[in-house]
C-alpha positions as CSV (number, residue, x, y, z in Angstrom):
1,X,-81.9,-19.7,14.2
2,X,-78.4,-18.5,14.4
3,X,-78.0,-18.5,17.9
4,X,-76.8,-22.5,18.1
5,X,-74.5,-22.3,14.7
6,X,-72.9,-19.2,16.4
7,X,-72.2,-21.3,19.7
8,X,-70.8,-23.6,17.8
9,X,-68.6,-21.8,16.0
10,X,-67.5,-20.2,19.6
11,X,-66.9,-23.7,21.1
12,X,-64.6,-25.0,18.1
13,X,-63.0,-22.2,18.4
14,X,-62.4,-22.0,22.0
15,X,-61.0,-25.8,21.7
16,X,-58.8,-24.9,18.8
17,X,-57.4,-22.4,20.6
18,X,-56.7,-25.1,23.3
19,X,-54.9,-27.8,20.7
20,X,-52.8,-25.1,19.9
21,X,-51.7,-24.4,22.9
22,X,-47.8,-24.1,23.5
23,X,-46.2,-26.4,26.4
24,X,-43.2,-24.1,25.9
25,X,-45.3,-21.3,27.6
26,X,-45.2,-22.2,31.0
27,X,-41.7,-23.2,31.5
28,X,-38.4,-21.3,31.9
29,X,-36.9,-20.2,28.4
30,X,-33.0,-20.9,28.1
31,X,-30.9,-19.1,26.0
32,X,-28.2,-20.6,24.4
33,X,-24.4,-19.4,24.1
34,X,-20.9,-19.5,23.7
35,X,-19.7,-22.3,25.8
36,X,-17.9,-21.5,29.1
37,X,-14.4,-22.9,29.9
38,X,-14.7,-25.6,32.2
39,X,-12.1,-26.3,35.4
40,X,-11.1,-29.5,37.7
41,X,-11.4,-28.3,40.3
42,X,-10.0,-30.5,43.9
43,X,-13.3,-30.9,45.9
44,X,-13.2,-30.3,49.6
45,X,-11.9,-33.4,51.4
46,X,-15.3,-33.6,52.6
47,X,-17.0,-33.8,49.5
48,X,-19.4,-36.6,48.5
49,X,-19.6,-37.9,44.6
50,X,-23.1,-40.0,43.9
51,X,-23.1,-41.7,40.6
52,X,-25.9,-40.2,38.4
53,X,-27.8,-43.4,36.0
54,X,-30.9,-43.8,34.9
55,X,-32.3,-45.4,37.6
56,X,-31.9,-42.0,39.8
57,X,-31.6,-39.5,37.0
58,X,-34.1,-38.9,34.2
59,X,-34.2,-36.5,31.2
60,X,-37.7,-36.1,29.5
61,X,-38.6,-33.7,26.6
62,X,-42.2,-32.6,25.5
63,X,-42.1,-30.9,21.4
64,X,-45.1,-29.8,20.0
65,X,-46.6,-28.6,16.6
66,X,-48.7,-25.1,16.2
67,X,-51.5,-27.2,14.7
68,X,-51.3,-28.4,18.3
69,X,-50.4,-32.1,18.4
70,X,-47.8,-32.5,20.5
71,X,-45.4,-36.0,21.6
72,X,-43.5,-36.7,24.9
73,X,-40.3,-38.8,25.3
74,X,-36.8,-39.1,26.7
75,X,-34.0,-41.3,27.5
76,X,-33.1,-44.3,29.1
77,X,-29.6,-44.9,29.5
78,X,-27.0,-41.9,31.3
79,X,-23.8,-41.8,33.1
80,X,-22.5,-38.8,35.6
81,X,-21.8,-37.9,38.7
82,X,-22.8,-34.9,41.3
83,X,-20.2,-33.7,44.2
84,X,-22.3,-32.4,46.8
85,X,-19.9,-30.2,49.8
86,X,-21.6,-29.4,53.2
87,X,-25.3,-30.9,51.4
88,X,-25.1,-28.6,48.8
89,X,-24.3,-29.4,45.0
90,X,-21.5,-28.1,43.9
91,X,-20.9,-29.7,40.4
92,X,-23.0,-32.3,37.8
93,X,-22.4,-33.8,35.3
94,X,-24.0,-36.1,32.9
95,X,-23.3,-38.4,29.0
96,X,-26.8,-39.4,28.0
97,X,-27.1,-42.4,25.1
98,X,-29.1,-40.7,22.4
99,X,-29.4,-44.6,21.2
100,X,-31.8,-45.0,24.3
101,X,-34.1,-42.5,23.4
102,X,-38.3,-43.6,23.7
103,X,-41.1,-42.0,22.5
104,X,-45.0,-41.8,23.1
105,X,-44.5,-43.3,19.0
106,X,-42.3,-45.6,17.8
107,X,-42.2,-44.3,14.0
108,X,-41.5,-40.7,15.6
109,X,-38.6,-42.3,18.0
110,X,-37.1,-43.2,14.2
111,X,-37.4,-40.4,13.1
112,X,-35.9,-38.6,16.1
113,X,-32.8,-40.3,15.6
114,X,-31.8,-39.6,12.2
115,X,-30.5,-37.2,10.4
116,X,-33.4,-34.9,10.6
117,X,-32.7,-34.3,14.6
118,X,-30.5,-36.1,17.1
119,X,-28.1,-37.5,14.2
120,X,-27.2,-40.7,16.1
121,X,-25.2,-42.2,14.0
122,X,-23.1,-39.3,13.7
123,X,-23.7,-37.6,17.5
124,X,-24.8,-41.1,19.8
125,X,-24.1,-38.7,22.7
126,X,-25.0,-36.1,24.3
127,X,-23.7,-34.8,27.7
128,X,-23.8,-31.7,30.3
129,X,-20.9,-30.4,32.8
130,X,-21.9,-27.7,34.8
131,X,-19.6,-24.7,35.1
132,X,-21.5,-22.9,38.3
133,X,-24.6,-23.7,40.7
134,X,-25.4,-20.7,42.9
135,X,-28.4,-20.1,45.3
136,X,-31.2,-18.1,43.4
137,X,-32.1,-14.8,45.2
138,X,-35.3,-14.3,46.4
139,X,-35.7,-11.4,43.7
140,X,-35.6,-14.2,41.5
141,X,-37.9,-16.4,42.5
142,X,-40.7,-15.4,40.4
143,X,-42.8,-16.3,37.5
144,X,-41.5,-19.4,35.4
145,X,-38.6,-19.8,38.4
146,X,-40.9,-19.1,41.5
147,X,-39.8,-22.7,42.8
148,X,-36.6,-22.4,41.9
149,X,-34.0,-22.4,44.8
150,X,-30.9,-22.6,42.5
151,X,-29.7,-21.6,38.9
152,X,-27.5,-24.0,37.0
153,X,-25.1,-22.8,34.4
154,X,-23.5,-25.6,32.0
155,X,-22.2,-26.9,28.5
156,X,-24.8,-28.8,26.9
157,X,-23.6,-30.8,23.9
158,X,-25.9,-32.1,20.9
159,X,-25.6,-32.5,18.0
160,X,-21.5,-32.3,18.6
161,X,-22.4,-28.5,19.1
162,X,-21.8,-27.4,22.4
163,X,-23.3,-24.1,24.0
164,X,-23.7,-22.5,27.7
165,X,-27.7,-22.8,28.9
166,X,-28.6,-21.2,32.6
167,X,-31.7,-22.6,34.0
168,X,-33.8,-22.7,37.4
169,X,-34.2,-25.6,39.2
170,X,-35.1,-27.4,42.6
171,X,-32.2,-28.7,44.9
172,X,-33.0,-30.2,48.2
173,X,-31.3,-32.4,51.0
174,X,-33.9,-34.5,52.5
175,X,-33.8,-36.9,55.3
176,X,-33.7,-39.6,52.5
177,X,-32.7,-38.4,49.5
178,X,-30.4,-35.9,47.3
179,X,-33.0,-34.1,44.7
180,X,-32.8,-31.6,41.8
181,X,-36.2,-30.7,40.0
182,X,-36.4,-28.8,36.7
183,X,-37.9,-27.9,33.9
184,X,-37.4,-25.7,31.3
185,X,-37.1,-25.2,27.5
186,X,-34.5,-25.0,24.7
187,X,-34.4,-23.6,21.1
188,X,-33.3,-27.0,19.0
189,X,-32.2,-24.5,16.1
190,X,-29.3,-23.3,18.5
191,X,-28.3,-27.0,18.3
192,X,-29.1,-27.1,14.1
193,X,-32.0,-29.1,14.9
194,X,-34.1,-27.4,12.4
195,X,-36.1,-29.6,10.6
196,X,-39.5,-28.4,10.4
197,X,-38.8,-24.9,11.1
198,X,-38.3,-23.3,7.5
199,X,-42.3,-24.5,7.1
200,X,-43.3,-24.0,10.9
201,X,-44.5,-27.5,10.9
202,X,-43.0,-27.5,14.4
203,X,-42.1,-25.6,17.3
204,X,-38.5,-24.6,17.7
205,X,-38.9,-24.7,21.6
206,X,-38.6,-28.2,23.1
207,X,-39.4,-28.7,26.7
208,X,-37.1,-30.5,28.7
209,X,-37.7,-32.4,32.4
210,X,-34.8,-33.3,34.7
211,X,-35.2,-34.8,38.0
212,X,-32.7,-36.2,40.0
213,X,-33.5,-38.8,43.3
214,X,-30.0,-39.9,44.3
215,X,-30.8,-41.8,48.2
216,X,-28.6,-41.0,51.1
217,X,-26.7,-44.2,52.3
């Protein structure tokens, strides 16, 4: 008689377990710090710069809650640029509108952009320069960077706080197109994003998608 009540209580379980899974988990942790300086540089006379927008360039987040609801958004409007030298990418840079933020919600998306978060009225940007991209080696091509054939380092502004992040990514040349690939996560409370944390309500890790497509003329 106890047999079906105990195989129930194994199947909640098991499914609990699942909800509260952490998207975090599987992607590339950053660590923020002290900003670098940053240097403009002359590119090479052969040098290309593509204009990044959000037609070829989009930034996606994914934040979650232990209870294991979790929401999915990003943004829709960005400005930059990437110098590429001999098909490689030297430099990026991008100024996202934190006004054109969406949301799987549209209450959430409200609340996202008060003062509880992104702080739009005060912060309506947000914006990363790079400060070095080198070639990863094949040492570290492993675990959440196996696919990774670069590491970018750059500033990364919110919040009007600005810190250095390093994270894996994806750059190719195609035939067709210019592409960069990554994801990986950040800790908003190194930005003072920290509402919800003081009750762990939600996760301080927030992961972030970028993927560039720029086509070759």
């Amino acid at each position: 008689m106890t047999k079906p009540t105990t195989l129930a209580a194994l199947i909640l379980l098991a499914a609990g377990m699942t909800a509260c899974d952490n998207p975090a988990d599987s992607t590339y942790t950053t660590v923020a710090t002290e900003a670098k300086e940053t240097t403009v540089a002359t590119p090479p006379a052969e040098a290309v710069t593509l204009e990044l927008n959000g037609e070829n360039t989009t930034v996606e987040w994914t934040g979650s809650k232990p209870t294991g609801a979790s929401h999915s958004g990003g943004f829709k409007t960005l400005a930059g640029a990437a110098t590429l030298a001999e098909e490689k990418l030297a430099s990026v840079e991008a100024t996202i509108d934190i006004l054109s933020m969406w949301s799987d919600n549209d209450k959430l998306t409200k609340h996202l952009l008060n003062k509880d978060f992104f702080d739009s009225e005060n912060f309506p940007e947000s914006k990363f320069v790079s400060t070095e991209i080198r070639e990863a080696t094949q040492a570290e091509q492993t675990g959440d960077a196996a696919d990774a054939t670069h590491w970018v380092t750059g500033n990364l502004t919110l919040r009007g706080i600005t810190k250095s992040i390093t994270f894996p990514a994806k750059i190719t040349a195609g035939d067709a197109a210019y592409e960069l690939n990554a994801v990986f996560d950040i800790n908003r409370s190194q930005f003072e994003m920290n509402y919800g944390l003081t009750n762990a309500a939600i996760r301080d890790e927030v992961v972030v998608r970028l993927k560039i497509s720029v086509p070759k003329s």
